[in-house]
N, C-alpha and C positions, 0 to 999 in steps of 0.2 A: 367302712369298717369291716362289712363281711365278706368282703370281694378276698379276701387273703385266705377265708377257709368254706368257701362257694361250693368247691368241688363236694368237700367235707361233707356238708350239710344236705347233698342231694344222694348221698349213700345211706342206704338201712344200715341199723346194727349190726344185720346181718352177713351182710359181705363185708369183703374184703374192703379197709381203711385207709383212706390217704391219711395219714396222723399229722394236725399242726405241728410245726416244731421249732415256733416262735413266739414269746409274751404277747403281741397283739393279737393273734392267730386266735392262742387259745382262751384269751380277751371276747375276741370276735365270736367263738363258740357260745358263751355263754349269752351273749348277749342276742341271742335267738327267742328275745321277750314273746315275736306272734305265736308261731309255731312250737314252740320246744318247751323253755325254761322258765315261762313266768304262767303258767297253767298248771289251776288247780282243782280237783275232781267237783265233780256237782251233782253225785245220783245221790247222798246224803241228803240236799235240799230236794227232792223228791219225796224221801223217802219218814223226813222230818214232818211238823202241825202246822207249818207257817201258811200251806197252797193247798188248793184243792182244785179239781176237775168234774165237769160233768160226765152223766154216763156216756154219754156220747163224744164228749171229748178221748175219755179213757179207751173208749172201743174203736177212734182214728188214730189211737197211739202208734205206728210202726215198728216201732224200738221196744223189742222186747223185755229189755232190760227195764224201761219208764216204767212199762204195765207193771211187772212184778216188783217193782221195789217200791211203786205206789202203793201195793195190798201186801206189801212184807213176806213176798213165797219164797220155801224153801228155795225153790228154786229158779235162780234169777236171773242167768244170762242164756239158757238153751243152746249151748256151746258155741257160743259166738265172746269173745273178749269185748272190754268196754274201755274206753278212754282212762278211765276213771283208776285201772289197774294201768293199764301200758305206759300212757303220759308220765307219770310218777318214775316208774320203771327205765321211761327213755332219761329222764331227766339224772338220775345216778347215773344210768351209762354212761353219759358226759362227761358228768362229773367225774365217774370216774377216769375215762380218759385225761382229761386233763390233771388230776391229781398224779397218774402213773406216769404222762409227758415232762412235768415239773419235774422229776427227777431226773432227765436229762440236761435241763438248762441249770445253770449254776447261779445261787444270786449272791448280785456282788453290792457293789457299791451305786454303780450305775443303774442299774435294774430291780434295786430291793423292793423301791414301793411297789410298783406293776409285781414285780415276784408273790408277793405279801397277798396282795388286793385279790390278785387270781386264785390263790389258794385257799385263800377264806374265801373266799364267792362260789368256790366248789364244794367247800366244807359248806356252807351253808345251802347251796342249791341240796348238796345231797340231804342233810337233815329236813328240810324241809318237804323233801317228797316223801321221805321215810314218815315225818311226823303226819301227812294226807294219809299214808296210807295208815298206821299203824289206831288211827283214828275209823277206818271201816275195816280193815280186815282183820284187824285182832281184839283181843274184850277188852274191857275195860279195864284201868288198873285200880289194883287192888295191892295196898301196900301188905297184906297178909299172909298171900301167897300169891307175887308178882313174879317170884322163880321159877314157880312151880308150874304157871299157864304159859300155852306159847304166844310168842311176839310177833316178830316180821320174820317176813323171808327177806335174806340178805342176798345180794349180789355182789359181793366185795371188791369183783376185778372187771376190766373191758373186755376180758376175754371172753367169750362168747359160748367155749367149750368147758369155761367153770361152771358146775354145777351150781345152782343156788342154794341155798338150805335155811332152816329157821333155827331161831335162838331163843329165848325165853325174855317173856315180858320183861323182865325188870334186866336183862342186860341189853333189851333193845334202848330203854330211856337211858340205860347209863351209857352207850354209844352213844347218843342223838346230843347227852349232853357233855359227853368228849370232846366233840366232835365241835359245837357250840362253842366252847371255852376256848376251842383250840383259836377258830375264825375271829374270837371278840380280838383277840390280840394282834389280828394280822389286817384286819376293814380297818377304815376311815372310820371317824369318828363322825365325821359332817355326811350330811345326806347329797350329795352330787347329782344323782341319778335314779328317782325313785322307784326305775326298774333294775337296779343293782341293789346288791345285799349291802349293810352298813352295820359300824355296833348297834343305833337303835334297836336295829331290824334283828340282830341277835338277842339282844338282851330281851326284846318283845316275845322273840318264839321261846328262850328261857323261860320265861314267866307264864305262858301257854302252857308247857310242858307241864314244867311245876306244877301248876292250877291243876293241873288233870291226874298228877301222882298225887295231891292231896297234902303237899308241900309247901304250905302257906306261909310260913315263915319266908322261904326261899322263891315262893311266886311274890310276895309283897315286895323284897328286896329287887331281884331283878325288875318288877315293873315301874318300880322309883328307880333307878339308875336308868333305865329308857328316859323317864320323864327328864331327869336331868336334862340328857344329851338333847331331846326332842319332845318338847309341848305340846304344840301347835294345835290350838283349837278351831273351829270354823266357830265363828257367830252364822246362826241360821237365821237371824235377822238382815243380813246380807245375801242371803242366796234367794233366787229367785224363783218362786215356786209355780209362776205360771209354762216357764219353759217344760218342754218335754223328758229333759234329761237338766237335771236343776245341778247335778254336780261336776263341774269339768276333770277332764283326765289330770291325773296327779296333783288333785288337789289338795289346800297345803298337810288334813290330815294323815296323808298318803304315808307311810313309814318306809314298806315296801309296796310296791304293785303286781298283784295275779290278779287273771279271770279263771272262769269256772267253763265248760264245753257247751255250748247252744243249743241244749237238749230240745226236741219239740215240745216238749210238756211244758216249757217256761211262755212260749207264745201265748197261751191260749188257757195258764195257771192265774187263779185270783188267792186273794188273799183271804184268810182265815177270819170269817169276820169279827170273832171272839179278840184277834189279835187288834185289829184294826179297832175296836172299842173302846179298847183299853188306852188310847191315847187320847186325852183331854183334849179342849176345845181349844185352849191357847198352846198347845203344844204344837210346834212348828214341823213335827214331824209328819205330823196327818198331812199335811198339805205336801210335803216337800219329798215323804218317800210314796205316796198313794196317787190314785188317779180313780177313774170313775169311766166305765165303759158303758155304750147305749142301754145294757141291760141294768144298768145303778149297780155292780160286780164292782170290787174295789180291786184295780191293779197297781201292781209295783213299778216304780220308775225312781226308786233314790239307787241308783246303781253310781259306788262311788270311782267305775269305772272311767265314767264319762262318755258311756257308750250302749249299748240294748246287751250288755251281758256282765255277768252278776260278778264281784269285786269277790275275791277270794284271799286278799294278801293280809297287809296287815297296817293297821290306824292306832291312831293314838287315843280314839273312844275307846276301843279295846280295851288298851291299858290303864286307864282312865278303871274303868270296870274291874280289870284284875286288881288294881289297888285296892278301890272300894271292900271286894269282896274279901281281899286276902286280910285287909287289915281287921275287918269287922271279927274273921274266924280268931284273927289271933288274939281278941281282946279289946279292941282297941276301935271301940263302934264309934264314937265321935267322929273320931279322926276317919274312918271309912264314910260315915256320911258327908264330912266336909268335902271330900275329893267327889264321891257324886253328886252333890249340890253344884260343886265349880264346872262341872259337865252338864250338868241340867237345863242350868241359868245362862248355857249360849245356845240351847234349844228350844225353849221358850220364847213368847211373844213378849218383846222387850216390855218392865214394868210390870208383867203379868205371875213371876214366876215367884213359888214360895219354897222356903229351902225346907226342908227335910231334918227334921231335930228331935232330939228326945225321948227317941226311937230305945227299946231295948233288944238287946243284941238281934234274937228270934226276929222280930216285926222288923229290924235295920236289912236282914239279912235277907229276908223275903220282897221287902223293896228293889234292892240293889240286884235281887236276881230278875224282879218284875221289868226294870229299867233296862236289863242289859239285853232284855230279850227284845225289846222294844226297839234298842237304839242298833241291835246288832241284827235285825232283819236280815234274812237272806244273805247271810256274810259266810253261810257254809259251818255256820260253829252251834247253829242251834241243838245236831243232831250229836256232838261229843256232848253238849250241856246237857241233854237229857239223858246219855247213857252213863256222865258222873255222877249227877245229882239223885239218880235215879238208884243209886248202891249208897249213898250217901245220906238222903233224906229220908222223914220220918212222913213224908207224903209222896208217894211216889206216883211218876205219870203211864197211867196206859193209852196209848195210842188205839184209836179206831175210826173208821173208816165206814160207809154202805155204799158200794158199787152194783152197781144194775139189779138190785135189791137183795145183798148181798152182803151180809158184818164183818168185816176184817177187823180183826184185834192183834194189836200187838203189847203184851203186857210186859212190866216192867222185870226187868231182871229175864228176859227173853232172850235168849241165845241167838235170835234173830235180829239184832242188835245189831250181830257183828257180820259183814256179809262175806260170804264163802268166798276161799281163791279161787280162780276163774281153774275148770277140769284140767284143761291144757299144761295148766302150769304142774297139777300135783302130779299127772303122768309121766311129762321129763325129767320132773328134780324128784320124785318121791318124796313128795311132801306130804303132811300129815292135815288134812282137809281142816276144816270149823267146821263144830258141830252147829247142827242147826234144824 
């Protein structure tokens, strides 16, 4: 399949382009799952309460970028770029190549599905890096004044010599979800290939978005029409929790499939053991996402990858979650606890598990966020949950930290939240920095 755009994919941005200039061609582009299109950032989980490091681990860090976004510094790449900004960035460029090549081929009658399928796979590849990025490098939204703060930097063309420039919060979401709307109408309904885009996979990242403008109406609706199309729960009474990696690649909760970059800090990162507590004795998850290293250190191994690196895309626990919670906001706490019970009770040690009832909305609601942290370990979402919840709740979290006897805090409503464009970029494009 990638033998047709080979040359393609061994050229930078940079130079000069051989441009596919055929359906499978620029099929083939996208489908560059290792290297390119299905990677997604991971200094967030660094920079999140789920891991921690000893002093000595933090002082063999290399990667300048680990040190500093583990103790939250101003400043955090020392002019070096990090995946975490580029990857994203490489991933619209494609997209947008092929969005701008589609307009050369004509879709007819022969060619309309492939026409369709490519161009919402490109509409979605692009929203989806926009939506990584627009999750570390701009604040939080605030539907109050979501006009008024800046959003993303846009790259709109493949052109190399277009400037980029920023737009404002609240016309970045209403791109992201233009853009979304456009692709639900042109993906497959069926999931084919859990490393290609699908309506699930749209309607899922709808309902992400929503969740995070604070659009619970509209995150509850779009995470039930996912649920429609695609269910699929694992019973964790079936998975095996003596193996090393207890989840296989693309399994069945898979919606879509990303990884996260192999930072050093994840080798040799334990878990929180505040986090790790908080999971009961017949909860199937202690055993199935943790491990236990010579020192009695609780490490991670539920990567729903299927492999030593961390699952960043998108599962049907997720939305599982955004139900829960969206329904609970809008009124309707029963019916939110019944969707998390139906997710509970196939994590649970069969016969052991007790459903969740009776709750009033407050205590429904603090559950369902207790559970989602729980179930959504290291999936790269922890660190948007606490920069929403965090302008949203009447308990707000500060993050802190003692490094080689040393307090790092990071309090809530910290403009360090959101992490700086990398210098390089504000100098070309005259970009208007994050304060921080």
């Amino acid at each position: 399949m990638m033998q047709g755009c080979e040359e393609f994919l061994n050229e930078k941005p940079q130079k000069s382009l051989l441009i596919p200039d055929k359906l499978e061609d620029l099929q083939a582009l996208l489908d560059d799952e290792l290297t390119t299109m299905n990677l997604n950032p991971g200094i967030q989980v660094i920079a999140s309460d789920e891991l921690w490091i000893s002093d000595g681990e933090f002082n063999s860090l290399n990667n300048a970028a680990e040190r500093n976004a583990y103790i939250w510094a101003s400043e955090v790449y020392e002019g070096f770029l990090i995946p975490d900004w580029e990857n994203p960035y490489e991933q619209i460029f494609y997209s947008n190549v092929v969005l701008d090549q589609l307009e050369n081929i004509e879709r007819n009658e022969t060619n309309r599905l492939l026409h369709d399928a490519v161009r919402g796979s490109a509409l979605f590849y692009r929203t989806m890096a926009y939506t990584n990025l627009i999750q570390l490098f701009a604040p939080e939204y605030d539907p109050l004044n979501a006009d008024e703060l800046i959003g993303l930097v846009i790259k709109p063309t493949p052109n190399i010599e277009d400037k980029a420039f920023q737009i404002s919060l609240k016309a970045s979401y209403e791109m992201l979800i233009a853009d979304l709307m456009e692709a639900l109408n042109l993906l497959p309904q069926e999931i084919v290939y859990k490393s290609r885009p699908s309506q699930p996979a749209v309607l899922a990242l709808l309902a992400r978005l929503y969740l995070n403008m604070e659009d619970f109406a509209k995150s509850e609706e779009y995470a039930l029409r996912c649920i429609d199309l695609y269910n699929n729960l694992l019973d964790y009474n079936d998975v095996n929790s003596s193996l090393a990696i207890p989840f296989p690649r693309f399994n069945d909760e898979v919606i879509f499939h990303s990884s996260m970059p192999s930072y050093g800090f994840y080798r040799t990162a334990k878990i929180n053991i505040e986090l790790y507590n908080s999971y009961e004795e017949n909860d199937l998850r202690r055993q199935l996402f943790f491990t236990t290293n010579a020192a009695g250190e609780r490490i991670f191994k539920g990567w729903y990858t299927g492999q030593n690196r961390l699952f960043g895309g998108i599962a049907t626990d997720e939305v599982y979650f955004i139900v829960a919670e969206s329904k609970v906001r809008n009124g309707k706490t029963a019916e939110g606890l019944e969707y998390l019970n139906n997710l509970l009770l196939t994590r649970w040690k069969e016969g052991t598990f007790e459903p969740t009832v009776s709750l009033d909305s407050q205590e429904a609601l603090k559950t369902i966020l207790e559970e989602r942290r729980k179930g959504l370990v290291l999936r790269g979402l922890r660190w948007q949950d606490i920069r929403r919840l965090n302008r949203i709740s009447d308990q707000p979290l500060d993050l802190k930290r003692i490094v080689n006897g040393q307090e790092y805090m990071l309090e809530a409503g910290s403009s360090r939240f959101t992490f700086p464009i990398p210098d390089i970029e504000i100098e070309v494009n005259n970009l208007i920095q994050n304060e921080r």
